[in-house]
C-alpha positions in Angstrom: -107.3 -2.6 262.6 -104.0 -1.4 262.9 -102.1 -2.0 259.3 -99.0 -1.3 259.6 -98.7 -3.6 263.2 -99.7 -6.1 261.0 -98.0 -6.0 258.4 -95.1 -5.9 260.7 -96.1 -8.9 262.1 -96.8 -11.0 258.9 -93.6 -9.6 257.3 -91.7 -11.2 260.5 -93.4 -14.1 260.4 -93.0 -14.8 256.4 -88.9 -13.6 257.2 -88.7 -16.2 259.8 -89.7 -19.5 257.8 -87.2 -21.5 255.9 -86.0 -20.4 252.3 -87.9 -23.2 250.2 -86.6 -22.2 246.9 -84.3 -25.1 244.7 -81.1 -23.6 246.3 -82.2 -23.1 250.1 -80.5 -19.3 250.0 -80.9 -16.0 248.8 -78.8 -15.6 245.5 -75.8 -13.7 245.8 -76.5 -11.2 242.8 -79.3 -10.2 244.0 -78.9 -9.9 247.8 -77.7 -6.6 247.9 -81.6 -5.8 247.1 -83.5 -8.1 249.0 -81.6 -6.9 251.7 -82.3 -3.2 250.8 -86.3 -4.0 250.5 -86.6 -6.4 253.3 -84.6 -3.7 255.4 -87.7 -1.0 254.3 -90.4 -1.5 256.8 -93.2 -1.0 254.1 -91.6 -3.9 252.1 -90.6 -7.4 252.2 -89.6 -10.2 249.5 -91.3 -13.8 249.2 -89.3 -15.1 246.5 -85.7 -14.2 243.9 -83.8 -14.9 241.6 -80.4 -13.3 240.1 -80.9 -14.7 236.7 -79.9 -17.8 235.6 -79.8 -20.8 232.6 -81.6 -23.8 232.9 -82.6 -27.4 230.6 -85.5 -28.6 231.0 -86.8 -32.0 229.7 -91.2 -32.7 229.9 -93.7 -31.8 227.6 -94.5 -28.4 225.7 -98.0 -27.2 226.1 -98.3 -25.1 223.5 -96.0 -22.6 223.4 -95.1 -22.8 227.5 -93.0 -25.3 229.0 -95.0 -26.9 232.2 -91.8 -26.5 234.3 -94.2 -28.3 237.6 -94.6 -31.9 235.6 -90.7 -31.8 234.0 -87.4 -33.1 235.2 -84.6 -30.2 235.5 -81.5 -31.2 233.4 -79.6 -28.3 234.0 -79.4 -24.8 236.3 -76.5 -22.3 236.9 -76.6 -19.2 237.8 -73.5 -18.2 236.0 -71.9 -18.3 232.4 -72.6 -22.2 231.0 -70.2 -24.1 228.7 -71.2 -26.4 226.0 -70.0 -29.4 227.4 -72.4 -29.3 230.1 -75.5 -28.2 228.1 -74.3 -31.9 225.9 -74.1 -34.0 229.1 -77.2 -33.2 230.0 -79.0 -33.2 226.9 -78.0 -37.4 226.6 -80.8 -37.5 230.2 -83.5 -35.8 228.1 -86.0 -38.5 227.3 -88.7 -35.6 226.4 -89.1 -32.4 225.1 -85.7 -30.6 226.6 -86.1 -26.9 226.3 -82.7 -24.6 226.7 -84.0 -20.8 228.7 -82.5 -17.9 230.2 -84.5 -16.5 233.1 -83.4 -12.8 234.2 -83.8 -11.5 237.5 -87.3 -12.3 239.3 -88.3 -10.6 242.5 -91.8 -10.9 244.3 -92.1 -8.1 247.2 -95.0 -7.5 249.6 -95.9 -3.8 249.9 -97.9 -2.6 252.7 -99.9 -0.2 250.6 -100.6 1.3 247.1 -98.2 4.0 247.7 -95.6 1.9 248.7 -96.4 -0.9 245.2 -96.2 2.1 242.9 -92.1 2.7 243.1 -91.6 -0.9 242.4 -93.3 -1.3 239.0 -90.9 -2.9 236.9 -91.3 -5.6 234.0 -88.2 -7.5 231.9 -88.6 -9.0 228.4 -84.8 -10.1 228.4 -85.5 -13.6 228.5 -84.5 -16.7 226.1 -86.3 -20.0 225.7 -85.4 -22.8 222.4 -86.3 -26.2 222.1 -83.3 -28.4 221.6 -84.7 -31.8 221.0 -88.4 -34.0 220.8 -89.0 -36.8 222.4 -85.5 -37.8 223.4 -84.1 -37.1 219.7 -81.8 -34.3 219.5 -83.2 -31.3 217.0 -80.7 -29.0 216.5 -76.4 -29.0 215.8 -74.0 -28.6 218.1 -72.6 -25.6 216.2 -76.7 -23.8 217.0 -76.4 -25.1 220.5 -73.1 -23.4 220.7 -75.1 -20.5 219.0 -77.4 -20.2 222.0 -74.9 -20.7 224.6 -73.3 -17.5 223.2 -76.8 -15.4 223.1 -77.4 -17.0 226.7 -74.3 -16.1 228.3 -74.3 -12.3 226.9 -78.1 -11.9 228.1 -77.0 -13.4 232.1 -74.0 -11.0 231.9 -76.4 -8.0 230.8 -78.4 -9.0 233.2 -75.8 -8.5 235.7 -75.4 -5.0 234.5 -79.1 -4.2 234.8 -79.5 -5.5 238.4 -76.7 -3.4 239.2 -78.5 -0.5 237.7 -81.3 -1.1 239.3 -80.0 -1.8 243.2 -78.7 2.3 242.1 -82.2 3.4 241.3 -84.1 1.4 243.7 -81.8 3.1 246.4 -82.4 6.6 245.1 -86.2 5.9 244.7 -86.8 5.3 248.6 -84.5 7.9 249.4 -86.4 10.1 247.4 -89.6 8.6 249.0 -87.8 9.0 252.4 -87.9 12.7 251.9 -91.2 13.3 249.9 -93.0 11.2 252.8 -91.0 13.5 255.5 -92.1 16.9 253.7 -95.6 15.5 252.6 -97.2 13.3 254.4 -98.7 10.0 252.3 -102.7 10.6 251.9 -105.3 7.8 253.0 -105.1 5.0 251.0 -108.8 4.0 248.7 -109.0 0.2 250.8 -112.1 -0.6 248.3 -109.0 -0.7 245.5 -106.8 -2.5 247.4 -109.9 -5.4 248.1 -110.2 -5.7 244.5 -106.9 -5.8 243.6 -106.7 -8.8 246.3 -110.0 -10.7 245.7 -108.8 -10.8 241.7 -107.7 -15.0 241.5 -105.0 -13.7 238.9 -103.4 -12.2 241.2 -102.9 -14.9 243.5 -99.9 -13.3 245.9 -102.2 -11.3 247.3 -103.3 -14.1 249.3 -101.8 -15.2 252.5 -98.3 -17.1 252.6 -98.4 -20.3 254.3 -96.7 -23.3 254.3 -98.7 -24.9 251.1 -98.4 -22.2 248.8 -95.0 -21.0 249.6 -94.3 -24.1 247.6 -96.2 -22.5 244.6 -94.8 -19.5 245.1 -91.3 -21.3 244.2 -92.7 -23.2 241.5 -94.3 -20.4 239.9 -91.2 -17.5 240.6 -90.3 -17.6 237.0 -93.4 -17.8 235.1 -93.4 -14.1 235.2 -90.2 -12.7 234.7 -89.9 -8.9 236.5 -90.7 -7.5 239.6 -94.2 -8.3 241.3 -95.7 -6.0 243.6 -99.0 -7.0 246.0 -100.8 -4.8 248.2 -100.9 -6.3 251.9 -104.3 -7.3 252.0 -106.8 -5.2 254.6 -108.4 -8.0 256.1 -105.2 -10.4 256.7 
């Protein structure tokens, strides 16, 4: 089987469907690098997100907030204001949890080679409960508190995506030229199979229209950039 026909022809196909995500387009912080990796014919992205500061109101499980069974109060992809964070706090009938979610990116990779350049994870998230069962926990002056923490990690966050569009660029131009002078050696497939068959990492797995869905759901549950290995037997 030819690989790299058909991973030309499932990156078309994935490129072609309609964006599912909450907002229906590619962020604007961010599309200066999906554009960079979907324009890389070893890569392509499923999913993104520039960053951004939500409320959510459900139930905690644990430690995690089950973002698939809540209602979403609040989402901006900018600096948010107090006011806002109070209106929507009055809806919460729940648990309503205040996060910050930095930059998310899930990419495709034809091959091993190709995942190991794109190995990044973030830990510059945020995420406070604010109130139980409908009852408000916390002050106003702690919620402005948070705000303040929040809006200095999206603006950092900012910085770093910059910072990493920069390095991303230089990486596959340095690839560019290694692959030129030296060409890539056979890939070990019986890796790659593993890597796939493994249910934890379930991107490996074939897009269609059922779990592009999950995909969108499940963007943020991870926050960094996932890499998957185009499977041999797609």
């Amino acid at each position: 089987m030819d690989l790299s026909a058909e991973f030309k022809r499932w990156k078309a196909q994935c490129l072609s469907k309609a964006d599912l995500s909450r907002k229906g387009s590619v962020d604007e912080d961010v599309l200066e690098i999906v554009q960079l990796l979907n324009g890389q014919e070893q890569f392509f992205t499923t999913s993104s997100c520039a960053g951004r500061i939500i409320l959510l109101d459900g139930s905690i499980n644990g430690s995690e907030v089950q973002k698939q069974n809540c209602c979403w109060l609040l989402v901006t992809h900018k600096a948010c204001v107090k006011d806002d964070v109070t209106v929507a706090l009055k809806k919460a009938k729940g648990d309503a949890v205040l996060k910050f979610e930095p930059l998310v990116l899930h990419v495709q990779c034809r091959q091993l080679q190709d995942a190991q350049i794109l190995a990044v994870r973030s830990t510059h998230g945020l995420e406070v409960p604010l109130s139980h069962q409908g009852k408000l926990m916390v002050t106003e002056e702690y919620i402005n508190f948070l705000l303040k923490i929040a809006n200095q990690k999206m603006e950092e966050n900012k910085k770093r995506i910059e910072r990493f569009y920069h390095c991303l660029q230089h990486a596959l131009e340095k690839e560019t030229v290694s692959t030129t002078s030296h060409p890539k050696e056979k890939v070990n497939t019986s890796y790659i199979r593993k890597k796939k068959r493994n249910p934890a990492k379930a991107h490996g797995k074939r897009v269609t229209e059922g779990n592009e869905k999950e995909l969108e759901n499940n963007d943020h549950d991870d926050p960094g950039i996932s890499v998957t290995i185009f499977p041999e037997d797609y």
